[in-house]
C-alpha positions in Angstrom: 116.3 84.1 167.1 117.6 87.5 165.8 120.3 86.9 164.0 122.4 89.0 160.9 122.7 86.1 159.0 119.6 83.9 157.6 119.9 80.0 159.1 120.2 77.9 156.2 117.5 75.7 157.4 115.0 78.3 156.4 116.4 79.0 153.0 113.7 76.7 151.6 111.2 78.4 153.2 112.0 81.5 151.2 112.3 79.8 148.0 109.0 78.5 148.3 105.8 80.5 147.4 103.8 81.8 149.8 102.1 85.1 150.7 104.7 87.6 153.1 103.5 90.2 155.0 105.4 93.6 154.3 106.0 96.6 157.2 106.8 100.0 156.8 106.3 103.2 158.5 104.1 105.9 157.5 104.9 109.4 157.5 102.9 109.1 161.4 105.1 106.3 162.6 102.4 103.6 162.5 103.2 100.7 160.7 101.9 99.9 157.4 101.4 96.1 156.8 100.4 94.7 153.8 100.5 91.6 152.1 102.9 90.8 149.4 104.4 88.2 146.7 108.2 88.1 146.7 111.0 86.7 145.4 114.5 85.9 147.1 117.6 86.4 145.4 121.1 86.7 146.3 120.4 87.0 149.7 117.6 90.0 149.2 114.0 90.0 149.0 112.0 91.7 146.0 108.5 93.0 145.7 106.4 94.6 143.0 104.8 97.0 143.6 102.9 100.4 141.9 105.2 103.8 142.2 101.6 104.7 143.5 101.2 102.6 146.7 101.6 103.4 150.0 104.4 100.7 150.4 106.6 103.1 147.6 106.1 105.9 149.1 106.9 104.7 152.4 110.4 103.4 151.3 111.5 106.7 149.4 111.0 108.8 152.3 112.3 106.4 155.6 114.5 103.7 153.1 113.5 100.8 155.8 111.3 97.8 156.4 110.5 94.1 157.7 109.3 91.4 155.6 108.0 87.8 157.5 107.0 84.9 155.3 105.4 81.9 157.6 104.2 78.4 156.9 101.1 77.4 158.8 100.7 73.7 158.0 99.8 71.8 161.0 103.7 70.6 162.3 105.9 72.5 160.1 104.8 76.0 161.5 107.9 78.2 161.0 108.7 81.4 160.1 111.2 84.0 159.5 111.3 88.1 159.3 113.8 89.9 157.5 114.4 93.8 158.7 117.2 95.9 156.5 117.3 99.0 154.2 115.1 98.8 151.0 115.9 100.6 147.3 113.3 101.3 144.9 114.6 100.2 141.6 112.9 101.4 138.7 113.2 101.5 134.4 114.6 97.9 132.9 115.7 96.4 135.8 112.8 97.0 137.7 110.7 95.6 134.7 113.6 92.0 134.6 112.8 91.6 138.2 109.0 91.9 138.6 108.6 89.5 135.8 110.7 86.6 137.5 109.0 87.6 140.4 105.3 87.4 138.8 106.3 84.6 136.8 106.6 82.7 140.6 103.4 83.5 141.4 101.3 83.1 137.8 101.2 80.3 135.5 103.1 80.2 131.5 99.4 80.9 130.6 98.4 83.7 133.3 101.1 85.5 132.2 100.7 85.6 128.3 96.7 86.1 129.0 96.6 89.6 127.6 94.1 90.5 130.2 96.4 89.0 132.9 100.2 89.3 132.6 100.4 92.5 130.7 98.2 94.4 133.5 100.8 93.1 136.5 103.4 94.2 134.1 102.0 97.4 133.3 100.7 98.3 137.6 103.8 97.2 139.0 106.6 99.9 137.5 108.8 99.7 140.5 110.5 97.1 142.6 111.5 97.6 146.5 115.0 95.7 147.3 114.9 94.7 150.9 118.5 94.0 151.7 118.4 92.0 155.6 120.5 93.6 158.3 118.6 91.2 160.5 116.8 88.2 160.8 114.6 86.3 162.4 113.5 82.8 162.9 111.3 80.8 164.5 110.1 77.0 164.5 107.1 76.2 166.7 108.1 71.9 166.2 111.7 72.4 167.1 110.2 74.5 170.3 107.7 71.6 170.9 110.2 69.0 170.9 112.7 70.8 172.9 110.7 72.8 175.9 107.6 71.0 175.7 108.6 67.4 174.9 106.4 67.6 171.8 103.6 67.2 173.4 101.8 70.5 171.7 102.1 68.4 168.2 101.7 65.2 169.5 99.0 65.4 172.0 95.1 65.4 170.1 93.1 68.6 170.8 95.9 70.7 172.4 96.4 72.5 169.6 93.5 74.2 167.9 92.8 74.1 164.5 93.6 77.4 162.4 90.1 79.0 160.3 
């Protein structure tokens, strides 16, 4: 449901790592999707990323984009997209925020690996601040139990295993 607020139910799912999908626009109007780590803070989403990429240059010249992070275990599938106005941030804080975000994603001894830590560091010189205007939710077991009587999670073989 699109909402301008995030439901509080799904803080968790934001907190917890998993792989989001990122969407801007390109200079021809398609979107460009690409997968992402980030972290949420005070109520904005954060991604490293290279001044170089695509993603960056998308964001300096049209300043918007959508972010969704899903879980896809078998009952708990759930989601939620964030759409809003994104800052690049750059210099020191850039640098403070991509290290907390890495540091979610890598291990103590990933990131003090000098062929591991140090090259994130060093490729990701610029952080995109996704501030939500919007969001949006979704949970398919609260849908089961509600339209369908939870017979979709409930019922063996009606729904299909993910590859």
């Amino acid at each position: 449901m699109p909402a301008s607020t995030l439901d509080p139910r799904f803080n968790g799912l934001l907190q917890a790592r998993h792989i989001a999908a990122l969407g801007t626009a390109n200079p021809d109007g398609a979107i460009h999707l690409t997968a992402v780590w980030y972290l949420f803070e005070n109520g904005c989403l954060y991604i490293a990323t290279s001044s170089k990429t695509r993603k960056a240059r998308n964001v300096t010249e049209r300043p918007r984009a959508s972010l969704m992070v899903d879980e896809r275990k078998p009952g708990r599938e759930r989601g939620v997209t964030a759409a809003g106005n994104v800052e690049l941030i750059s210099g020191r804080e850039s640098q403070q925020i991509n290290h907390r975000l890495h540091s979610r994603y890598l291990s103590a001894d990933a990131m003090a690996d000098p062929q591991v830590g140090p090259v994130f560091a060093s490729f990701d010189d610029v952080t995109l601040r996704l501030t939500p205007v919007s969001w949006t939710t979704w949970d398919m077991p609260t849908l089961d139990a509600q339209v369908m009587g939870g017979k979709l999670g409930n019922t063996p073989g009606y729904a299909l295993p993910l590859d």
